[in-house]
C-alpha positions in Angstrom: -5.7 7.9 -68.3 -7.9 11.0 -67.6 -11.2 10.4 -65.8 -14.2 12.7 -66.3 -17.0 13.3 -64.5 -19.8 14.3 -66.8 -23.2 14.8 -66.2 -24.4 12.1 -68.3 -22.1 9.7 -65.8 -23.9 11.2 -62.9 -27.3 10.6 -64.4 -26.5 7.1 -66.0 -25.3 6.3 -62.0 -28.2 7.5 -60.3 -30.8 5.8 -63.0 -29.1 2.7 -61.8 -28.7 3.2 -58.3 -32.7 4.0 -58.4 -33.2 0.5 -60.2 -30.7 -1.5 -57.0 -32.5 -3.3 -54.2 -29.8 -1.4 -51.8 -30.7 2.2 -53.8 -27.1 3.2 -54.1 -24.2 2.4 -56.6 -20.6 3.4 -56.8 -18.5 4.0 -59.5 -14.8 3.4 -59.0 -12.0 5.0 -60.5 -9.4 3.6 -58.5 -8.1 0.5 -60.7 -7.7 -2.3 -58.0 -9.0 -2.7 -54.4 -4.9 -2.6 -53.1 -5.0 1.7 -54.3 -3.5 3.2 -51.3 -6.2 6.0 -52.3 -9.9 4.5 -53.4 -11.7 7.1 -55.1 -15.3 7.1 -56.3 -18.4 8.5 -57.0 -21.6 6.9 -55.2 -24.9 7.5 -55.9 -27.4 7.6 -52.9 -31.5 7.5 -53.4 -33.4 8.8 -50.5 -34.4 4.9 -49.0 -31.2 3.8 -48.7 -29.7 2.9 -45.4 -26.1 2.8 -44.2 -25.3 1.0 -41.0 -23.2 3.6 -39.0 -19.7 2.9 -38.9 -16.3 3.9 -38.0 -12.9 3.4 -39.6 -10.5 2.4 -37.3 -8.4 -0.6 -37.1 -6.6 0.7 -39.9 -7.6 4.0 -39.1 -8.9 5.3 -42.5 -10.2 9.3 -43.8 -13.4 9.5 -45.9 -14.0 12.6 -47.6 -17.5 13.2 -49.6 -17.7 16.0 -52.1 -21.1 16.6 -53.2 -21.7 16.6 -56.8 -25.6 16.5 -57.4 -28.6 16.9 -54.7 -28.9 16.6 -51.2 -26.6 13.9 -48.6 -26.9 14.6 -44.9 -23.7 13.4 -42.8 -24.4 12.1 -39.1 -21.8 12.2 -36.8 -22.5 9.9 -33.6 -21.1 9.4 -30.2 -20.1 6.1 -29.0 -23.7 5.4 -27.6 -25.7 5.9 -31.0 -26.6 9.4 -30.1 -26.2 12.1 -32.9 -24.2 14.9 -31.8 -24.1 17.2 -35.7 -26.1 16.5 -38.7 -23.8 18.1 -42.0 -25.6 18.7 -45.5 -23.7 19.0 -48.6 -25.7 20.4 -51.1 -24.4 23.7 -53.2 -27.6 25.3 -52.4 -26.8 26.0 -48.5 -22.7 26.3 -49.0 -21.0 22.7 -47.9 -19.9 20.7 -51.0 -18.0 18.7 -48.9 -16.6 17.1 -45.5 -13.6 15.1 -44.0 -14.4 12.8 -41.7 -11.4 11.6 -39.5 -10.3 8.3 -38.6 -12.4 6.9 -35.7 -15.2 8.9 -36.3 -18.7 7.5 -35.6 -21.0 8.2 -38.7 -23.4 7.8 -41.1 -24.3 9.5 -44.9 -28.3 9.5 -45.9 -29.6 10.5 -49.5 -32.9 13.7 -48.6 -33.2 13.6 -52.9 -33.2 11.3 -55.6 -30.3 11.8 -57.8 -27.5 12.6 -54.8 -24.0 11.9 -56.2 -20.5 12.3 -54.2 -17.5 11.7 -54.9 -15.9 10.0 -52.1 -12.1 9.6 -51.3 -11.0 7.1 -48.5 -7.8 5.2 -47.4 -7.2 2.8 -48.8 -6.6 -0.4 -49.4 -10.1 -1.6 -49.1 -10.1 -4.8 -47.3 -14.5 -6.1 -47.1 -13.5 -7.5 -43.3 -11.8 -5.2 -41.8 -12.9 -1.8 -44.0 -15.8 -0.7 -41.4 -16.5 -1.2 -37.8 -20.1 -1.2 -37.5 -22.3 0.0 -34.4 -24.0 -2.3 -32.3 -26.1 0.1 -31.3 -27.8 0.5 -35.3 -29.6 -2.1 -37.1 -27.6 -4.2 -39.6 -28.2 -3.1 -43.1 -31.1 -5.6 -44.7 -32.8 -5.5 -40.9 -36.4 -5.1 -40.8 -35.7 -2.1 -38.6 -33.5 -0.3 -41.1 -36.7 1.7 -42.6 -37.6 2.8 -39.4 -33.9 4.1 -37.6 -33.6 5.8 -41.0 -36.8 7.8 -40.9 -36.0 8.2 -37.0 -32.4 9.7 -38.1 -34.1 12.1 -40.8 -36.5 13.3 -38.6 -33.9 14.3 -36.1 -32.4 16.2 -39.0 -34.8 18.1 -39.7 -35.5 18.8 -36.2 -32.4 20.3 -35.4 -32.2 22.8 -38.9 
């Protein structure tokens, strides 16, 4: 069955993902979690917050290909410290990135509206999908707001 991406997908996704306690939403297209390739589109609003992760342990890809507005990717090193900030955004010339296996990192929204379309390994298995750093606050952690705005600030101080 064909699957397209319209703009009227991308803005129905975002409305909801504004709407969401978490502030982001995916859409899959992959048909079951078992897909040896899960692909999606996920909508990101500027407040909310991913616990950096790797994918390891199945070693697994992610690829983000911006769609709409403005996601920064952090890349990490294995003591929390950022070592490249990446934004995809059409404006400045990177629509997308491939993260590799192993690869500390993070993805954070800097407009409302952001939609990718993400591509990972799969199959997506909740316990064993991520491995998330000690060295970040756990996603729903008081601290969350603040190691966010801490991250975006050293974004913007290193454009």
């Amino acid at each position: 069955m064909l699957k397209i991406i319209t703009n009227e997908l991308l803005t129905d996704l975002s409305q909801k993902a504004a709407l969401l306690p978490r502030n982001r939403l995916n859409f899959n297209f992959h048909e079951e979690l078992v897909d040896p390739i899960n692909r999606m589109l996920n909508a990101f609003e500027p407040s909310t917050y991913i616990q950096p992760h790797k994918h390891e342990d199945p070693d697994k890809r992610e690829v983000f290909i911006i769609l709409r507005g403005s996601l920064v990717v952090a890349i990490f090193d294995n003591s929390g410290n950022p070592q490249e900030f990446i934004l995809l955004n059409h404006l400045h010339g990177n629509h997308g990135i491939e993260i590799p296996a192993g690869t500390w990192h993070t993805v954070f929204s800097l407009e409302s509206g952001t939609v990718v379309y993400e591509i990972k390994d799969g199959p997506y298995i909740q316990i064993s999908d991520k491995n998330f750093a000690t060295w970040a606050p756990k996603e729903g952690h008081p601290d969350c707001a603040e190691y966010l705005l801490k991250l975006t600030e050293q974004y913007y101080e290193n454009i």
